[in-house]
C-alpha positions in Angstrom: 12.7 190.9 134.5 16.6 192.3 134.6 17.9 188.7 134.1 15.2 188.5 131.1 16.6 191.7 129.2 19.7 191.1 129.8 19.7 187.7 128.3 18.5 188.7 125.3 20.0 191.9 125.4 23.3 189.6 125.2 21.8 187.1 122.8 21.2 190.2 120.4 24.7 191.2 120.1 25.7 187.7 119.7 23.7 187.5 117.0 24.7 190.6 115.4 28.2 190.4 115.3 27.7 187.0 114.5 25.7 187.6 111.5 28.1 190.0 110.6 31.1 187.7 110.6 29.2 185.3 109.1 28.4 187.5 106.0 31.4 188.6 105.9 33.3 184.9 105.3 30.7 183.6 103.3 31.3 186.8 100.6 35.1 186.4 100.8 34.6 182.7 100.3 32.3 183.1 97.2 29.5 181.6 98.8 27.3 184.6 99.2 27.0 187.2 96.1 29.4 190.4 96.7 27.1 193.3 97.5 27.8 196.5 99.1 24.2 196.5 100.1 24.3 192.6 102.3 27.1 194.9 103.4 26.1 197.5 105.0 22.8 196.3 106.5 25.3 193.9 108.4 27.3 196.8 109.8 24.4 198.7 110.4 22.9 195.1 112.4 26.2 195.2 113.9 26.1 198.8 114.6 23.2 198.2 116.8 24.4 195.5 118.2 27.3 197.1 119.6 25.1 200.3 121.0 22.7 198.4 122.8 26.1 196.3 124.1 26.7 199.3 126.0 23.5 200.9 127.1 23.0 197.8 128.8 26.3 197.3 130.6 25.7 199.1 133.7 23.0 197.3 134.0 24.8 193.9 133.5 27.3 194.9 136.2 24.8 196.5 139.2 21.4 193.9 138.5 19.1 196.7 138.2 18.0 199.5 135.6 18.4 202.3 138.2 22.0 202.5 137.5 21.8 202.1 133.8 22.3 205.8 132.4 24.8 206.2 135.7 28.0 207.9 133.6 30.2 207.6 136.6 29.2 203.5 136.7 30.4 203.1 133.1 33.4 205.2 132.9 34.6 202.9 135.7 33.6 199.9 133.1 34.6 201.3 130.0 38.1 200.5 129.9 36.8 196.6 129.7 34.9 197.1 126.8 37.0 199.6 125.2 39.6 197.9 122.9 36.1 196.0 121.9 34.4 198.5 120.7 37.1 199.9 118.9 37.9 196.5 117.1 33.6 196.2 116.3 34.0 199.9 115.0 36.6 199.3 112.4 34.8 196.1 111.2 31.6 198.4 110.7 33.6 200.8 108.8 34.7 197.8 106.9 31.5 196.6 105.6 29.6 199.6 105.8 32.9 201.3 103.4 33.3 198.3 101.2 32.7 198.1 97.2 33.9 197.9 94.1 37.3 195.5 93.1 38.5 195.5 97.2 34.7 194.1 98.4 35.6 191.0 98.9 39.1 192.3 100.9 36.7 194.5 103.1 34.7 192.4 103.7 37.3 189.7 105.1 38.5 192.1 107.1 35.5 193.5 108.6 34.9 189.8 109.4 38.2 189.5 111.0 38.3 192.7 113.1 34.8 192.1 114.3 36.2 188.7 115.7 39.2 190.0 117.3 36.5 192.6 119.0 35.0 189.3 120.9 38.2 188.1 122.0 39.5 191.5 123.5 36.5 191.9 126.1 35.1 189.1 128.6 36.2 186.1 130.7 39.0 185.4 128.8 40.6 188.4 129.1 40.7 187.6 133.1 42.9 184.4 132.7 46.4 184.0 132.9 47.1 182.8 129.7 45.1 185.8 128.5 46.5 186.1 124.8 46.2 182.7 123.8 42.6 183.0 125.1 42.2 185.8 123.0 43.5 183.7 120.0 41.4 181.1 120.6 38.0 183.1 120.9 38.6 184.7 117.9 39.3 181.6 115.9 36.3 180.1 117.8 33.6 183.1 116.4 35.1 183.3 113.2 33.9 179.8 112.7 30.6 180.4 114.5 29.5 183.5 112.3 30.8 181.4 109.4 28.4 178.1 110.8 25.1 180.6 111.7 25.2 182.1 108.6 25.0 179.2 106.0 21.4 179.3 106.3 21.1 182.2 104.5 23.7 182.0 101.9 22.8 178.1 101.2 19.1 178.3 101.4 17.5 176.6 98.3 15.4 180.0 96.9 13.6 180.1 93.4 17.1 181.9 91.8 19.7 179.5 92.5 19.4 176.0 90.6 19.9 173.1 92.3 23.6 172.7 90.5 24.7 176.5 92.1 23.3 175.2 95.4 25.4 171.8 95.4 28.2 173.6 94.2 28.0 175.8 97.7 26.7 173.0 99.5 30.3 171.0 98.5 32.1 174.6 98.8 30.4 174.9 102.5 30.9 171.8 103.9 34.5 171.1 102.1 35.1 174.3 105.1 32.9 173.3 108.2 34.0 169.2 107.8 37.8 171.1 109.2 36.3 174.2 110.6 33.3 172.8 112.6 35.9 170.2 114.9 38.6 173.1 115.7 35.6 175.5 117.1 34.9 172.5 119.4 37.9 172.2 120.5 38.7 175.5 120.8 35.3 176.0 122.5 36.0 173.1 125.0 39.7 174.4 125.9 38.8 177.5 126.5 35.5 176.1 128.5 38.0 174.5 130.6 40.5 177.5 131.0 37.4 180.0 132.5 35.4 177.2 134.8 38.7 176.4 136.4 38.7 172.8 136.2 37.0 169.9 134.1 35.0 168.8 137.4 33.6 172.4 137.1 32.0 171.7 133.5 30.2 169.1 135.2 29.4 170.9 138.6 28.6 173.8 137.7 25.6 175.9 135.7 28.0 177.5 134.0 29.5 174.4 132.6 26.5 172.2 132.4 25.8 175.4 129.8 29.0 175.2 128.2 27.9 171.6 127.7 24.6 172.6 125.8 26.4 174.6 123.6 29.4 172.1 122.6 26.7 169.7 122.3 24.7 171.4 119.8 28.1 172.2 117.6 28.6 167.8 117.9 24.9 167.8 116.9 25.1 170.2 114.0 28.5 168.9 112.6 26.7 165.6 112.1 24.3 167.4 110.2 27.2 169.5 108.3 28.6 165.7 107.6 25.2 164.0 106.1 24.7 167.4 103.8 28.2 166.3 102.1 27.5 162.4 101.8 23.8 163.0 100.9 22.6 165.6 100.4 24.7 167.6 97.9 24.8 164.2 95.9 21.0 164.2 95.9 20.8 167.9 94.4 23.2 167.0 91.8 20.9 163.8 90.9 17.9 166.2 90.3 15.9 164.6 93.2 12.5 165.9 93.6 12.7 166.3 97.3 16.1 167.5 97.6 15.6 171.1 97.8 13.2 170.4 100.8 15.8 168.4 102.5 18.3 171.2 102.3 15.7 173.4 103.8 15.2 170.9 106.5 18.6 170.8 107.4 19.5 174.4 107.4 16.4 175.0 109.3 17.5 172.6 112.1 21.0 174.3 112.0 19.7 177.5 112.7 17.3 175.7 115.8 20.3 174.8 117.1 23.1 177.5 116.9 20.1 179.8 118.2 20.3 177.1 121.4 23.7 177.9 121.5 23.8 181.5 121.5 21.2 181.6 124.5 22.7 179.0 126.2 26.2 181.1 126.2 24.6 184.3 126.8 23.0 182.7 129.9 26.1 180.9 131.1 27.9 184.9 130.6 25.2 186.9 132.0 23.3 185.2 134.4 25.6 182.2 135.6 29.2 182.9 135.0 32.6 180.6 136.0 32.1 179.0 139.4 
C-alpha cells in the first residue's frame, strides 16, 4: 500500500510540473491563447504538486507512514529538496503573477525555472558529473512538459477551425520533429550516467523502466512525424475525418507519455539505479 501511494504520489508531481512547463512553452510559443487565468490554475496545479512532494518525502525515504509528519526525518532531508523547491516556487510566482504585455515573458520563465527545479533534486544530482546532469534534465523536461501538453493546446474543439488547428499542428511539430530526438538522447545519456553502465539498462528494473519510457518517446515521435506528413495536410484539404484523426493521435500521445511518467516514477521510487 506504501509503494502504491507513493507511486502515484510521484506520478502526481510529474504530472504537475509537467503540465505546468508544458503550458507555459506552448503560450510563449503562440500555440496556446495568452491567459492569466490557464496561468494561474497551472501554478496553483503546480502548487500542489510541489506540497504533496514534500508531505510525502519522509515517507519515500523510511517505507512507511509512521514517520511521515517526523520533523526531525525531514529536516535531515530537506537540504536535498531545497534548492528544488525554491526554483518550483519562483516558477509559481511566475505564472501565478503573470499578465498583461510581459505574459508571454512570465510565462517562459515560469516554464524555465520550473525545469531547472527538476534538475537541482534527484539521482542526478548524486553523479560526478553533476552539473552537466543538471543541464541535461532540465533540457530533457522542458521538452517533456512541452510533448504532454500538446494535447490540450492542439485538440480539435468546436472554436478552432481546421485552418488555426493545421497552422499549430505545422507550428507543433516544426518543434517536436528537433525537440522530440534531443529529449531521447538526453534521456538515454543520462539513463546511462545513473544505472552505471549500459549492461545495467538491460539488467536491471530500473533500466528495463528506463527502456519503457525511451520507448514510448521512439513510439510517440513516430506519431509527432505522421501528424506533419498527414495529418496537418489533411486538415488543410478540408477532409471530413480529419478532425477525428487528430483526436486519435493526441489521444494516443497522451496514453503514452502517461506510460512514461509511471514507468519513471516507478523506476525513481520503487526501483532505483542498481
Amino acid at each position: 500500500m506504501i509503494d502504491a501511494a507513493i507511486l502515484l504520489a510521484k506520478a502526481a508531481f510529474y504530472i504537475g510540473g509537467l503540465t505546468a512547463i508544458g503550458l507555459g512553452i506552448h503560450i510563449a510559443a503562440g500555440l496556446s491563447t495568452p491567459s492569466p487565468r490557464k496561468l494561474r490554475f497551472a501554478g496553483v496545479l503546480l502548487g500542489l504538486a510541489l506540497i504533496l512532494r514534500l508531505l510525502t518525502l519522509n515517507a519515500e525515504i523510511m517505507g512507511d507512514w509512521y514517520h511521515a509528519f517526523d520533523f526531525s526525518i525531514f529536516a535531515w532531508a530537506w537540504p536535498s529538496v531545497r534548492a528544488q523547491t525554491i526554483a518550483m516556487s519562483l516558477g509559481i510566482l511566475c505564472f501565478i503573477f503573470a499578465k498583461g504585455s510581459a505574459l508571454r515573458v512570465f510565462a517562459a520563465i515560469g516554464a524555465l525555472v520550473t525545469a531547472a527545479g527538476f534538475g537541482l533534486a534527484g539521482h542526478a544530482q548524486a553523479l560526478e558529473a553533476s552539473g552537466l546532469a543538471t543541464i541535461a534534465v532540465v533540457i530533457h523536461v522542458l521538452i517533456a512538459g512541452f510533448w504532454w501538453f500538446a494535447p490540450v493546446s492542439l485538440w480539435p474543439r468546436a472554436g478552432i477551425d481546421n485552418s488555426q488547428l493545421a497552422w499549430r499542428m505545422d507550428r507543433f511539430s516544426r518543434l517536436a520533429i528537433w525537440a522530440v530526438p534531443l529529449m531521447i538522447v538526453m534521456g538515454l545519456w543520462l539513463s546511462v550516467q545513473i544505472a552505471g553502465s549500459i549492461s545495467s539498462i538491460f539488467e536491471t528494473t530500473y533500466g528495463r523502466l528506463l527502456q519503457i519510457k525511451l520507448s514510448v518517446a521512439t513510439i510517440a515521435l513516430t506519431i509527432g512525424a505522421f501528424n506533419k506528413v498527414y495529418l496537418t495536410q489533411t486538415l488543410r484539404g478540408g477532409h471530413i475525418r480529419a478532425r477525428t484523426m487528430v483526436r486519435y493521435a493526441l489521444f494516443t500521445d497522451l496514453l503514452l507519455f502517461t506510460v512514461a511518467v509511471f514507468a519513471v516514477a516507478a523506476a525513481t521510487t520503487l526501483f532505483g539505479p542498481h
